[in-house]
C-alpha positions as CSV (number, residue, x, y, z in Angstrom):
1,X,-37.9,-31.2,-16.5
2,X,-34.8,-30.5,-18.4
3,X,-33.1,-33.9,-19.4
4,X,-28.9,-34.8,-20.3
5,X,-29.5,-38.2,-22.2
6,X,-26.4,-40.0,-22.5
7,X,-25.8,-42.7,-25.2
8,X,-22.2,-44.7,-25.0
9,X,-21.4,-47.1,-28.2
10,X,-18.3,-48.3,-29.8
11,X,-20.2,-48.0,-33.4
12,X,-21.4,-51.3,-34.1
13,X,-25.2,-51.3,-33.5
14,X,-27.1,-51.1,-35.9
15,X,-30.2,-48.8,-33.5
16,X,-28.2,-46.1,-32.4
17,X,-29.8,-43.7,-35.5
18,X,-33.5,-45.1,-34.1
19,X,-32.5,-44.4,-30.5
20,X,-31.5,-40.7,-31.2
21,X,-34.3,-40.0,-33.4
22,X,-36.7,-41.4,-31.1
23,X,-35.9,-39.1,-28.2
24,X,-35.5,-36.0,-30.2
25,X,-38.9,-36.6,-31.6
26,X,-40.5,-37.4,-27.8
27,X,-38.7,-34.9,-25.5
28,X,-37.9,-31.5,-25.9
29,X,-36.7,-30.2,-23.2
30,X,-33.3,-32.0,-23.1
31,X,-29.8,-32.7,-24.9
32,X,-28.3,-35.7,-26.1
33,X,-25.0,-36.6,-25.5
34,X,-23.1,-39.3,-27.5
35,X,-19.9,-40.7,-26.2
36,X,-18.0,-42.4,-28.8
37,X,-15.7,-44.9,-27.2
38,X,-14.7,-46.3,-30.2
39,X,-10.8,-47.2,-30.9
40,X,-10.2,-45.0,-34.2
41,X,-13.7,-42.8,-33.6
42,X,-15.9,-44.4,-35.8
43,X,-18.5,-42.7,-35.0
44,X,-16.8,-38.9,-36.1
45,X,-17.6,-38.5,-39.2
46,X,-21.2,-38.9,-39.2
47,X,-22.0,-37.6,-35.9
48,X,-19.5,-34.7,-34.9
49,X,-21.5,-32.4,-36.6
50,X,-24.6,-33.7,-35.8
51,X,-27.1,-31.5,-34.6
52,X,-29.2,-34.2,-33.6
53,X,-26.8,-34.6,-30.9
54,X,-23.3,-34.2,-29.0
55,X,-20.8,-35.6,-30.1
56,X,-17.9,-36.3,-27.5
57,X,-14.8,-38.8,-27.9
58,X,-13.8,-40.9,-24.7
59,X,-10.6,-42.4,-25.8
60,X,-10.0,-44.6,-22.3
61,X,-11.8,-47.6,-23.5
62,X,-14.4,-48.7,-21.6
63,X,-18.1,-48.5,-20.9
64,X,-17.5,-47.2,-17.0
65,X,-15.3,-44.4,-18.8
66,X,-17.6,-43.5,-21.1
67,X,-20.9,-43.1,-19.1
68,X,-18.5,-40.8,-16.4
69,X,-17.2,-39.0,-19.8
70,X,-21.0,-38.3,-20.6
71,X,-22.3,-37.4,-17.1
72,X,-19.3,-35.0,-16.8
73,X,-20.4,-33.4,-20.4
74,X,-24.0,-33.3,-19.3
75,X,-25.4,-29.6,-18.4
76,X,-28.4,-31.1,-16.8
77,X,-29.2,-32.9,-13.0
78,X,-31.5,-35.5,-14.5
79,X,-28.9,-38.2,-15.9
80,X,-30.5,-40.9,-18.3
81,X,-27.7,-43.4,-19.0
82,X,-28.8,-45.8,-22.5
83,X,-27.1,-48.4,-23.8
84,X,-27.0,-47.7,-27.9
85,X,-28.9,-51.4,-29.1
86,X,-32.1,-50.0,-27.2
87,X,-35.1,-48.4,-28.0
88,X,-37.8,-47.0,-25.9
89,X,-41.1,-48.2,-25.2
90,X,-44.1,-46.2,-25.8
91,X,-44.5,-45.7,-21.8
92,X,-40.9,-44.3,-21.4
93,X,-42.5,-41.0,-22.9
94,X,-45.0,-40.7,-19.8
95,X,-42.2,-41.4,-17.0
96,X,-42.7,-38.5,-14.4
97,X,-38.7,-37.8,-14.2
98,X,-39.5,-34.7,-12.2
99,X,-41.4,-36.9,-8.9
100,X,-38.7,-39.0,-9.0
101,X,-36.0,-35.8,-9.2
102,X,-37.9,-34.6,-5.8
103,X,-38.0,-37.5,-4.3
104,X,-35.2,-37.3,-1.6
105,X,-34.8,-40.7,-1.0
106,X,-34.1,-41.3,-4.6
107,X,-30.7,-42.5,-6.0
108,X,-31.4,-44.5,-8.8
109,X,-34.1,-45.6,-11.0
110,X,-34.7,-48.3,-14.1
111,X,-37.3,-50.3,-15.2
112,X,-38.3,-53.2,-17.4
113,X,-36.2,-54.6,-20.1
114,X,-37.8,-56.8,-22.9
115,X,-35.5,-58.7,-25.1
116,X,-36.3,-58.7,-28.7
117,X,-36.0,-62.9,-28.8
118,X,-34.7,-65.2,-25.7
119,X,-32.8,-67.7,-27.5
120,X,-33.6,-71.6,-26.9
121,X,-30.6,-72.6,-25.6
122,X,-30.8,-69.8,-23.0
123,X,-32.0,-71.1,-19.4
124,X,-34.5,-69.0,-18.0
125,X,-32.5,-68.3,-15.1
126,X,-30.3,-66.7,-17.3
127,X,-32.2,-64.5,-19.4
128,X,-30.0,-62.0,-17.4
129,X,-27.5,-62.6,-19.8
130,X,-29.5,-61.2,-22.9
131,X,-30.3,-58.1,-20.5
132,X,-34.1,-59.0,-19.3
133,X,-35.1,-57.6,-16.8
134,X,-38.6,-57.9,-15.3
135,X,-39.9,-57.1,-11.8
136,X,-43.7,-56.8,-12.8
137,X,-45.5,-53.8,-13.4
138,X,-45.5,-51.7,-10.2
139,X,-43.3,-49.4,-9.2
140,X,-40.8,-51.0,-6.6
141,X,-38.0,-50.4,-4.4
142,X,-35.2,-52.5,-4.9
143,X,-34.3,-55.1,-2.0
144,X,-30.6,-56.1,-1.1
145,X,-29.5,-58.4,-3.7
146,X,-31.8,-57.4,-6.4
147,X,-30.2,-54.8,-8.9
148,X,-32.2,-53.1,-11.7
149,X,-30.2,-53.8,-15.3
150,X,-28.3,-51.6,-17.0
151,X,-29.3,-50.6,-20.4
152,X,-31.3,-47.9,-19.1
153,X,-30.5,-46.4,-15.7
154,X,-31.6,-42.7,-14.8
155,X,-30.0,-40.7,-11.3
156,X,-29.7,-36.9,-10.6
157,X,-26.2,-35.7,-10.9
158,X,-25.5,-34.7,-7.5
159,X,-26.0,-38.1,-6.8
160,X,-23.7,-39.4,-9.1
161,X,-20.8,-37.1,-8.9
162,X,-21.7,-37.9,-4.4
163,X,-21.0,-41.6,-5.4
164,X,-17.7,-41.0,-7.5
165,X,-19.4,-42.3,-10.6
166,X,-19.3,-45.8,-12.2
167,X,-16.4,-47.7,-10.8
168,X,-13.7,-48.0,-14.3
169,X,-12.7,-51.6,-13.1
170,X,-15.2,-52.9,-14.6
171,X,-17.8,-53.2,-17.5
172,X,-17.6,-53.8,-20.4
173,X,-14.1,-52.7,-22.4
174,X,-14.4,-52.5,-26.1
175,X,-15.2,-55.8,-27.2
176,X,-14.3,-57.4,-23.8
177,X,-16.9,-58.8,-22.0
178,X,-17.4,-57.2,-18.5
179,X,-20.2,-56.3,-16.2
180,X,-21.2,-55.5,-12.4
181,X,-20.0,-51.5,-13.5
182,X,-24.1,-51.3,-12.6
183,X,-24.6,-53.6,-9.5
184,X,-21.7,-51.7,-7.8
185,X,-23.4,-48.1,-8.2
186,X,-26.3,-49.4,-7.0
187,X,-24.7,-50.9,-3.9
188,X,-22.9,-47.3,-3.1
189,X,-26.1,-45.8,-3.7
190,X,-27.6,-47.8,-0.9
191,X,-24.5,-47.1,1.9
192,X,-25.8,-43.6,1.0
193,X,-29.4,-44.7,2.2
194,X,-30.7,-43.6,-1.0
195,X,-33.4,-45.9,-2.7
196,X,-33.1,-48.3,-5.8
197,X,-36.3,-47.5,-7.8
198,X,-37.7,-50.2,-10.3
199,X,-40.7,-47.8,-12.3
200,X,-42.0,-50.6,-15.1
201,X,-42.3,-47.2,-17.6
202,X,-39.0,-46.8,-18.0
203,X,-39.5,-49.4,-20.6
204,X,-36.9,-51.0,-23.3
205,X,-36.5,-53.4,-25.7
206,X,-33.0,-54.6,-25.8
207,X,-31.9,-56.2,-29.3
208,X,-29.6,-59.5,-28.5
209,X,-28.8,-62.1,-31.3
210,X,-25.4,-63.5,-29.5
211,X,-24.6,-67.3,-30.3
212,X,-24.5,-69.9,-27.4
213,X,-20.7,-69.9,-27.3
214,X,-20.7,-66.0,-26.5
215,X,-23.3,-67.2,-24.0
216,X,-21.1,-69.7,-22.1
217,X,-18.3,-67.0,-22.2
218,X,-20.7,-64.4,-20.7
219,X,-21.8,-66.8,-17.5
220,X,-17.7,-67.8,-17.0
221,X,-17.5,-63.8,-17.0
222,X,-20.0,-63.6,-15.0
223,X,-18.8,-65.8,-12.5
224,X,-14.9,-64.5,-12.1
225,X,-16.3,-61.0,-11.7
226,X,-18.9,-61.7,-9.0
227,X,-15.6,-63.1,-7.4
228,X,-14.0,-59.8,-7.5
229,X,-17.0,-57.6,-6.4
230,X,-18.1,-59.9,-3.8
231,X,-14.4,-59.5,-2.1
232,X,-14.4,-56.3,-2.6
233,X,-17.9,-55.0,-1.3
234,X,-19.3,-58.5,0.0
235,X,-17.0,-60.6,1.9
236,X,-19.3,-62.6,3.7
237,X,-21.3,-63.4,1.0
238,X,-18.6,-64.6,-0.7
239,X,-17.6,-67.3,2.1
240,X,-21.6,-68.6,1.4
241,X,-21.2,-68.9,-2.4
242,X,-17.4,-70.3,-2.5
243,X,-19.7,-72.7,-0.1
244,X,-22.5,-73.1,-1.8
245,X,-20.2,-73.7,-4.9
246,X,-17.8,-76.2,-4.4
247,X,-20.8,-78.3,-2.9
248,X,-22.6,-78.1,-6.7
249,X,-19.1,-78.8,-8.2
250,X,-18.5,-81.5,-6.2
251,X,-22.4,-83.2,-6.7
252,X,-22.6,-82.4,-10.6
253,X,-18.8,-81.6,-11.8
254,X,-18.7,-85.0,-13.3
255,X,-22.3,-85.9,-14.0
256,X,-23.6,-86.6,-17.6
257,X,-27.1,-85.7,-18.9
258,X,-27.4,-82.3,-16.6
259,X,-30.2,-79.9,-17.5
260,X,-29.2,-76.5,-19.4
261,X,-29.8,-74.7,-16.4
262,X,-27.4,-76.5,-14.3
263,X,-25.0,-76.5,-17.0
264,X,-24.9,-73.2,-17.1
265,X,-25.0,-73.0,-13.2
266,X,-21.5,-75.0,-13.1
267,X,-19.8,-73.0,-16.0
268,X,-20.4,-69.9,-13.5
269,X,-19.2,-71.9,-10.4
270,X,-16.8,-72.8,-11.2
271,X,-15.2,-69.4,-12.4
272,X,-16.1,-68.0,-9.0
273,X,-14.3,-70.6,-7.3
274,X,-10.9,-70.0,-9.3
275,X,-11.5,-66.2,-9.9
276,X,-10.4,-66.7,-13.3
């Protein structure tokens, strides 16, 4: 099965070398595509002439541009979209990308994500936020609601190019903070009655060593831009939280001594409810 691997970074982790050695040394039957989306193309000089991989330059910043940049480079049908602080598990070798290419009802796969170290002051509710990801060790599909996460998601082209690609309004943008680029393909992939695969091999660890305030500023993100997808794709869900919400603000806004959890829980709130 012929693979197009695509790897999007702005140049500052410090695994993107491991990543691209590690699948040139376990597949061969594949390229590797690396989107720089750098501002000034940090990532030129050392890469452009590469032969470990391609180098291409997506100069719209953000991570939405670059993955579409990288699927539109890509000669192959399997897509396998990577974050660049990841790096595979031993079982990600011994995925079976060609049942799941000939799967019809397949539009999108992912699997588990293992974070290097949860941080204490990180509710377990919100491991989210680091990029865990863990829906046991069977292969799954995905119920409404659920999304897999996005360091690691894997789709044949036709697929992607049927849904438009990831939507540019949002993810991440540089060094802004963004997400849902992920949850909102997944969602288009389901009006398309096409399944959301969770396969525990595709397995990563994801390297996270962010400080609680990045945290906090992550879960107010979080908040304003479930907001903006919920009225945009899920409007009556949206009446429920903004519901649900103000109740929780209104019971703990002004309450001392609340537990981490609920602390973060009213940082989000109450970003949804303003949208900002």
């Amino acid at each position: 099965m012929n693979l197009s691997f695509i790897i999007s970074s702005i140049g500052k982790s410090d695994r993107l070398d491991n990543l691209i050695n590690q699948i040139n040394s376990w597949f061969d039957n594949k390229e590797l595509i690396l989107v720089d989306n750098s501002r000034d193309k940090v990532l030129y000089e050392k890469y452009f002439n590469n032969n470990k991989c391609k180098y291409v330059y997506e100069k719209k910043a953000g991570l939405s541009f670059a993955r579409n940049r990288g699927a539109l480079e890509a000669k192959y049908d399997m897509l396998i979209f990577l974050d660049d602080d990841v790096v595979l598990g031993d079982n990600f070798k011994s995925v079976n990308f060609k049942s799941l290419y000939d799967n019809h009802d397949f539009g999108i796969a992912g699997g588990k994500i293992v974070v290097n170290e949860i941080p204490d002051y990180l509710p377990e509710k919100y491991t989210y936020l680091a990029g865990e990801k863990d829906y046991g060790d069977e292969v799954i599909v995905m119920p409404k609601y659920k999304y897999l996460g996005g360091c690691t998601l894997v789709m044949r082209k036709d697929v992607f190019n049927k849904i438009g690609g990831f939507d540019i309004n949002f993810g991440h943008n540089g060094n802004n903070i963004g997400a849902n680029e992920d949850v909102i393909m997944q969602e288009m992939i389901r009006k398309k009655g096409l399944k959301v695969i969770y396969d525990p091999q595709i397995l990563v660890y994801h390297f996270w060593n962010e400080e609680e305030d990045k945290a906090i500023l992550r879960v107010r993100k979080q908040g304003i831009i479930d907001r903006i997808t919920d009225k945009k794709y899920f409007t009556f869900r949206m009446i429920l939280r903004l519901i649900k919400y103000n109740i929780f603000i209104m019971i703990n806004g002004n309450r001392k001594n609340l537990s981490n959890e609920k602390k973060y829980d009213l940082e989000r709130y109450r970003s949804y409810v303003k949208g900002k």
